[in-house]
N, C-alpha and C positions, 0 to 999 in steps of 0.2 A: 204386736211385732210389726215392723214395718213390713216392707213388700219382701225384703229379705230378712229373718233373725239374725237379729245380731248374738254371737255366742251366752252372751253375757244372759239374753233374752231365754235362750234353748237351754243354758243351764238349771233358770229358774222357773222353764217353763212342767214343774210337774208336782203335783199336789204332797205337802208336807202332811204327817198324822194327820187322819180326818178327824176334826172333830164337829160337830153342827155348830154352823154358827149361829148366833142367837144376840141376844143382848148383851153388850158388855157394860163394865161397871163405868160411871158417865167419866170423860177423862177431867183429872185435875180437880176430882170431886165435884164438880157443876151440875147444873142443873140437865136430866137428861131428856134428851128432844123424845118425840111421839112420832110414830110411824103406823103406816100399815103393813098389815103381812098375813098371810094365809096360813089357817092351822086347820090342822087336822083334828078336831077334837072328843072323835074316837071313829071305832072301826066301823063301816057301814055302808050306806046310798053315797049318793053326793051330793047330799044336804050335808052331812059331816065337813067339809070342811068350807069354814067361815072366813071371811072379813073382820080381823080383828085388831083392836091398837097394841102397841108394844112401845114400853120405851126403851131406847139403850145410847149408849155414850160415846167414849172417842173407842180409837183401835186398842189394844193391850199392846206389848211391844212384841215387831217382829209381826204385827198385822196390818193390814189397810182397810180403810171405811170403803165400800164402794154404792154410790149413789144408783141403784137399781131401774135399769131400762128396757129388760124383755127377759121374760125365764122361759124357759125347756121343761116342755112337758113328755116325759118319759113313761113307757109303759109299766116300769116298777113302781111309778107314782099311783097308777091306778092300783097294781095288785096291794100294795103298802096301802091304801083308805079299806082295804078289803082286810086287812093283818095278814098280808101274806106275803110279807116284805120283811125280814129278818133284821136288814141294815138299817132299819126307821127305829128312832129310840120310842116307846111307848107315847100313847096320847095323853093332853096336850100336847102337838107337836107341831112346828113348821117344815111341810116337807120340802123338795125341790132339790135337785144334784147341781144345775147350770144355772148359770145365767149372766149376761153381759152388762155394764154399765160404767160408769167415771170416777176412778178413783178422788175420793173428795176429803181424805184426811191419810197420815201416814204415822203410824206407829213409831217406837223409840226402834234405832236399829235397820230400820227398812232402805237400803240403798236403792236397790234395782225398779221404784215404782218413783214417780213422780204425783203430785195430785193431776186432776186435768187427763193423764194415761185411760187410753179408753182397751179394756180390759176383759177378757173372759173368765169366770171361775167355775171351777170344779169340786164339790164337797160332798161329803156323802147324804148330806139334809141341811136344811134349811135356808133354803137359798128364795125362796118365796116369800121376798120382804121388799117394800122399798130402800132400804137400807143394810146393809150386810156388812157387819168384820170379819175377815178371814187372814190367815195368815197371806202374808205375800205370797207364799212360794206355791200357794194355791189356785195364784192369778196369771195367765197368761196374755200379752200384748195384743191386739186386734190387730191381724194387717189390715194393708190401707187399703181402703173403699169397701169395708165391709160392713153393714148393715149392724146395729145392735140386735135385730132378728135373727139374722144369719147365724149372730155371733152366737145369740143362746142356743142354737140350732145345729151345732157344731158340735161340740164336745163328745159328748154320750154316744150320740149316735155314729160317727164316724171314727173316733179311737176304737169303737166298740169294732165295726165293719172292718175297719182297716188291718187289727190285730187278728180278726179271724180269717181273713182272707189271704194274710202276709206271712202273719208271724205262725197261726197256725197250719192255715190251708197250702200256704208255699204256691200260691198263684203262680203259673206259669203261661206264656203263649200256647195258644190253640187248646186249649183246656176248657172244662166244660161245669158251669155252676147252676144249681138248683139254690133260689132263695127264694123264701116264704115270706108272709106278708110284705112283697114286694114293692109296696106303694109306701107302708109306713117308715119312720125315719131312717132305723137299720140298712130297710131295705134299699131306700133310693140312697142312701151313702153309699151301701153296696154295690149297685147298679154303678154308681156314679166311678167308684173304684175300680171295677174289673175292666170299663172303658179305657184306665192307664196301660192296662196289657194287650198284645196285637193279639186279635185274631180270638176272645173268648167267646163261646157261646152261653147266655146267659135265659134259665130257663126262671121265669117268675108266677107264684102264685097269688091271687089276687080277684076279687069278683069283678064279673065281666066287663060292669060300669067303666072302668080304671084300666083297661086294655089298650086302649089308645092311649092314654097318657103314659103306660110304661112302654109301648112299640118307639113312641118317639124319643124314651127316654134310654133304649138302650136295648130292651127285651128282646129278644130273637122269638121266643116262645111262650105269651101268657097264656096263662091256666087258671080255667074258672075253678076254684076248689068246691066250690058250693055245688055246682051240678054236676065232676066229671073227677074219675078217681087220677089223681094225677101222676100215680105212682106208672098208671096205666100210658097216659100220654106223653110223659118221657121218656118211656121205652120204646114207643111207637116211630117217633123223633132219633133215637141214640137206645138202640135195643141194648148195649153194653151197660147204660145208666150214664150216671156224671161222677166228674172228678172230686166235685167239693161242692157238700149239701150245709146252709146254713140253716139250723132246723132253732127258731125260737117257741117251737109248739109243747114238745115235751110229749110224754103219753106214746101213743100205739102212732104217733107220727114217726119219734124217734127211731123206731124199728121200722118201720118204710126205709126214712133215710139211709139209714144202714144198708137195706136191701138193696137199695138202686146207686149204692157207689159201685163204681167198676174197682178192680185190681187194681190198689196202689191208691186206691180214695180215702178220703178225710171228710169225717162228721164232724161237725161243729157245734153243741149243744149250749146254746147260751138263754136259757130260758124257759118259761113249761103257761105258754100263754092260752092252752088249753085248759086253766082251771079260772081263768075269765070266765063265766056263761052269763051275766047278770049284774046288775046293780052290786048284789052283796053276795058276800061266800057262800058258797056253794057245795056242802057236804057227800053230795052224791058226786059232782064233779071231780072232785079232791076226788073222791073213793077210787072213783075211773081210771084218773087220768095216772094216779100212785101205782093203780094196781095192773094196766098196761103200760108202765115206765119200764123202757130199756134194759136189758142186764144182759150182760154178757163176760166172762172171766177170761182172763189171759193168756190161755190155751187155747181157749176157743180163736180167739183172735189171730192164732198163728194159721189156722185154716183158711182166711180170709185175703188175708193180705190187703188187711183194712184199717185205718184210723180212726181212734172214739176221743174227743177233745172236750172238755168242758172250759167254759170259761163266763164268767162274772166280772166285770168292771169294779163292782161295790168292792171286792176283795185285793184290791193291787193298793188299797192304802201303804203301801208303805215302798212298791215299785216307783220312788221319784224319776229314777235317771230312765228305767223302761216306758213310762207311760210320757216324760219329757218330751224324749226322742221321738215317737209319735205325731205329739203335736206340732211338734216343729217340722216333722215331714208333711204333715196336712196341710199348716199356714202356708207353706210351700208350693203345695202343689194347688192351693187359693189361688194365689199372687200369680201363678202360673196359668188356670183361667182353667184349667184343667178339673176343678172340683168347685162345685155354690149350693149351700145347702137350698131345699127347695122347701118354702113356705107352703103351709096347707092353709093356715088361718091364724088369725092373730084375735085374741081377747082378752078384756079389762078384768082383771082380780075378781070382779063383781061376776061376771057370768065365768065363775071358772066351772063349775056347774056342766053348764051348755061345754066347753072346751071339753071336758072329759069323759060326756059323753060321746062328742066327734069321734073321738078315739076308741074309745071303749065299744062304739057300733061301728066300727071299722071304716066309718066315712069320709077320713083323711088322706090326702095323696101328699106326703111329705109332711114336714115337720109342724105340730100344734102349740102356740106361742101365745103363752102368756105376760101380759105388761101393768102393771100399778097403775098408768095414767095419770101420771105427773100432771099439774095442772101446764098451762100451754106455757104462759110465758115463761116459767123455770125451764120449759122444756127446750125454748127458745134462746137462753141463756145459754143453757148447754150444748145447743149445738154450734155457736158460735165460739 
């Protein structure tokens, strides 16, 4: 999209049926080209997933090719090589939700894309390719001056923040939010977001390392989780609690959060990243983290005067016109200087390995961004 969406841009900007995209059949019968792409080629460490070739052909109609230039790595990417990711089709698979690049062919049907259109897409897998067909309606315009890093950097994690903070949480001035893993991508979207409202206080958990980097980035209050119970040190700060907890931990966190909303508060439960502990699944984990999981019934709740919210990204397949509208407020408030997703680190296909464990040992401050490495001079092609 340009600096402003154009209608035409925000109507199309919201993912059609997901379906993974993968290889299509070559177009016009020809011979079909070779690529690389990352699969997952079953559940486990992060040797699982490889470097592998693929062929596939033009768009099907009502799709676009898009020439792949940095993907988004998402914490569901990690729990999905673990199988604990439900929205991943079984292995052999190529995972990946985002990722941004240049429209370089256009299907039978396609008005609203140009080739050349530099583009972000959204699907629920397989987007970890040099090469990607997806439908159009699955692609959204890049405004101007945004980075293909940025751009993969975007999607997942700030629709994700934005609808909990907005659409769920009902943000308001002088209001007061607990967000977890407040370095990783969710988080610094979040962080990034509650700065559009006057006057929030925004409390972040995070190891100590990373404290300075979220005080400048917006934090009033970080909090080491690792050595200091933080249920403890938000009340110390705001003895009432806070307005709106965003708990991606799941487990015996989720009931903290509950506890430490005040009257008239909202949980936000998008996740359960407490059954991470390790390279590979973790059955004792699982056991733990299921068997202190939240419950609470609808009577109970009237005692409270409290909100319980779930919410998953993977499941709005078929919300075009809700998850649209979104992006097009994000692109928005880009162009407006107001939100920039914030790189952690950038790595080639080959060490995606190394990328997933940054994340997985929690060593990232902002988003971890994966790229094919187009050789230089295509690369130089295309940026001209």
């Amino acid at each position: 999209m340009s600096a402003e969406p154009a209608p035409a841009a925000a109507a199309a900007a919201a993912p059609a049926p997901e379906q993974a995209p993968g290889p299509a059949p070559p177009a016009g019968g020809g011979e079909a080209a070779e690529h690389r792409a990352l699969v997952l080629t079953g559940f486990g460490g992060y040797e699982k997933v490889k470097v592998q070739a693929r062929r596939g052909g033009g768009p099907r109609p009502g799709e676009v090719s898009v020439r792949v230039r940095a993907c988004g790595l998402n914490f569901a990417d990690l729990m999905a090589r673990q199988g604990l990711y439900d929205r991943l089709p079984p292995p052999p698979v190529c995972p990946g939700m985002e990722c941004a690049g240049t429209v370089r062919a256009l299907g039978d049907g396609v008005r609203d894309r140009q080739v050349g259109d530099k583009v972000m897409v959204l699907a629920r897998s397989g987007l970890w390719q040099e090469v990607v067909n997806v439908p159009a309606s699955q692609t959204f315009l890049m405004p101007e001056g945004m980075s293909f890093e940025e751009a993969a950097a975007l999607l997942v994690n700030y629709i994700t923040a934005y609808m909990i903070l907005f659409d769920f949480g009902n943000l308001r001035p002088n209001q007061s939010v607990l967000i977890h893993m407040a370095a990783g991508g969710v988080g610094t979207a979040a962080i990034q977001l509650c700065k559009t409202v006057e006057n929030v206080t925004i409390f972040g958990t995070a190891s100590a390392s990373k404290h300075d980097s979220l005080k400048e980035s917006g934090v009033a209050y970080p909090i080491d989780y690792r050595t200091m119970d933080y249920a403890e040190e938000v009340r110390k700060i705001s003895p009432k609690g806070v307005d709106i907890v965003l708990d991606p931990l799941g487990g015996s966190d989720t009931s903290k959060a509950f506890n430490l909303l005040k009257p008239m508060g909202k949980l936000i439960t998008y996740g359960v990243a407490n059954l991470l502990t390790g390279q590979k699944k973790n059955l004792m984990a699982m056991a733990k983290t299921w068997w202190n999981q939240f419950s609470i019934n609808a009577l109970q709740l009237l005692h409270h005067n409290k909100a319980v919210c779930g919410y998953h990204l993977g499941y709005m397949d078929e919300e075009f016109e809700l998850v649209g509208g979104v992006v097009a407020k994000l692109v928005n408030l880009y162009s407006q200087g107001k939100i920039k997703p914030k790189i952690d680190s950038v790595w080639p296909f080959d060490q995606v390995a190394d990328a997933m464990r940054q994340m997985q040992e929690k060593k990232n401050v902002g988003k971890v961004i994966l790229v094919p490495e187009a050789p230089k001079e295509e690369s130089k092609k295309e940026e001209n």
